[in-house]
N, C-alpha and C positions, 0 to 999 in steps of 0.2 A: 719209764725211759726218759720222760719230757723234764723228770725234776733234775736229772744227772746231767741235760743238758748244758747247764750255766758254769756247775764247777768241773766238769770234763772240759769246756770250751777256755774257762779261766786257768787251768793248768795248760793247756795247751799254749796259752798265749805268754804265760810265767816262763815256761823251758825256752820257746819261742824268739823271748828279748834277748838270752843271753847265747843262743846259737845265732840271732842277727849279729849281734857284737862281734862273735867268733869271726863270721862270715863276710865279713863286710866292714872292717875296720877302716877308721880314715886313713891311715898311713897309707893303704891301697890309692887313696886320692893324692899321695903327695901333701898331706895337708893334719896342721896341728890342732884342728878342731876337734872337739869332744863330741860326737854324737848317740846319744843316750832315747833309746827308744823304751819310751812310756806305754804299750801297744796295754799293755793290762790296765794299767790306769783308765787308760780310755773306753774302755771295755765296761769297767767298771763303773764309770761317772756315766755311760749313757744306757746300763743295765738299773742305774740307780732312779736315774730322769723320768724312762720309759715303764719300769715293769715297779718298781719298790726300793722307795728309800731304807727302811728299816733294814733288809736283806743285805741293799749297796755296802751301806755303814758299815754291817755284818764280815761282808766278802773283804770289806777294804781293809780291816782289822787284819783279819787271817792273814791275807793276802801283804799285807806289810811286815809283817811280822814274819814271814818265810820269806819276804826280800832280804829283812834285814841278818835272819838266820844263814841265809844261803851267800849274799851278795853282798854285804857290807860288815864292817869291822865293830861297827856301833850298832847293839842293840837297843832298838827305841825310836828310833830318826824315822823312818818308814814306818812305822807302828803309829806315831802319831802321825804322823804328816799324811798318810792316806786315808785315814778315817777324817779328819779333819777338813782336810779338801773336798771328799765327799758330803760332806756334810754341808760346809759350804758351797757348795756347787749345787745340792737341792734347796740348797734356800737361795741363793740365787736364781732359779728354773722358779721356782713358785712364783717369782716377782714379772717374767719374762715368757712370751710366750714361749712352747714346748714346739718349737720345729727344728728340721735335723741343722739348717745354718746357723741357728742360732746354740742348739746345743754343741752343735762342734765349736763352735767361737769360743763357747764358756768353758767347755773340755780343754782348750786350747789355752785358756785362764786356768785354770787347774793343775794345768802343765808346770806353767810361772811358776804361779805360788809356792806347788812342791819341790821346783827348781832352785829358786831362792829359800826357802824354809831350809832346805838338806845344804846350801853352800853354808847361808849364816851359819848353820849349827857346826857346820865342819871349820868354819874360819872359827867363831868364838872357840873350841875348843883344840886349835888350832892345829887340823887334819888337814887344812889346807894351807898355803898362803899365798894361793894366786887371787889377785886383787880384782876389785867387782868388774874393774871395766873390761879385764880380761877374762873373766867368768861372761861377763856380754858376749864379746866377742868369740869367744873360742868353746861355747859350752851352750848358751842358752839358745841365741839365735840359731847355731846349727839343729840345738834338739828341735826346737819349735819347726823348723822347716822340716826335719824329719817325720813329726810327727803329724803334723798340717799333710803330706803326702799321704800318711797312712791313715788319719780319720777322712780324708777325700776318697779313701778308696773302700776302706770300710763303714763310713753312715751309713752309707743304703742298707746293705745288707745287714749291720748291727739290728738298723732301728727296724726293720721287719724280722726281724731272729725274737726281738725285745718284743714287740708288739705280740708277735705270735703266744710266747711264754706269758706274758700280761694275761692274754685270751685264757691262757692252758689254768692259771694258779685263779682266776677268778671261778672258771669253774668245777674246780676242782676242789 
């Protein structure tokens, strides 16, 4: 039951971002900003930190790869870019101690990287042509504070959900 844990809680979190979208659009604020919740990403990068890199990389794969199936026009954007992130986000943690402020800081970098990775790719191939300063302003900044709310509310409990599953696959 403990192994179906991670990918029962990681589909749960994939259906999740796009009935938050549904549910809670900015237009409801009066307001032209993008906000794009990452809630799996982050799931993932501190599933990765806490329990096993090898698995993260694993889940981040999948897991982009049914982003970009389900959610996006471009096959491949989210296929690399979440294994990638993951990747560098555990090699980052090896260098940095492993506590929850600091992994949500680096999750929160992660954020970036994949926010800017998916604009470049969209502007180079030009899926978009809103300009970087207004990708700042209207796109990253609000995700980033989205998502700063939602790992503030989720550490705690991620990282004892992780710890517990570390405990479970060690002996097991």
């Amino acid at each position: 039951m403990r192994r179906l844990l991670l990918p029962v809680m990681l589909t749960l979190f994939f259906v999740l971002e796009s009935t938050f979208v549904e549910l809670l659009p900015a237009e409801a604020f009066n307001s032209d900003r993008i906000l794009v919740p990452h809630f799996l990403l982050v799931i993932i990068l501190f599933f990765t930190v806490y329990v096993n890199e090898k698995q993260g990389i694993i889940y981040s794969i999948i897991f982009g790869l049914l982003f970009d199936i389900v959610y996006t026009e471009i096959i491949g954007i989210n296929l690399f870019m979440f294994p990638l992130t993951t990747y560098l986000v555990s090699k980052i943690m090896n260098v940095l101690q492993t506590n929850i402020v600091i992994v949500s800081l680096v999750s929160l970098i992660g954020i970036v990287f994949l926010e800017l990775g998916v604009y470049e790719m969209n502007f180079l191939i030009h899926q978009t042509d809103m300009v970087f300063q207004s990708f700042l302003n209207d796109r990253l900044f609000p995700t980033l504070l989205l998502n700063l709310a939602f790992t503030i509310i989720i550490a705690h409990p991620l990282k004892k959900i992780s710890e517990k599953q570390a405990d479970y696959l060690k002996n097991d």
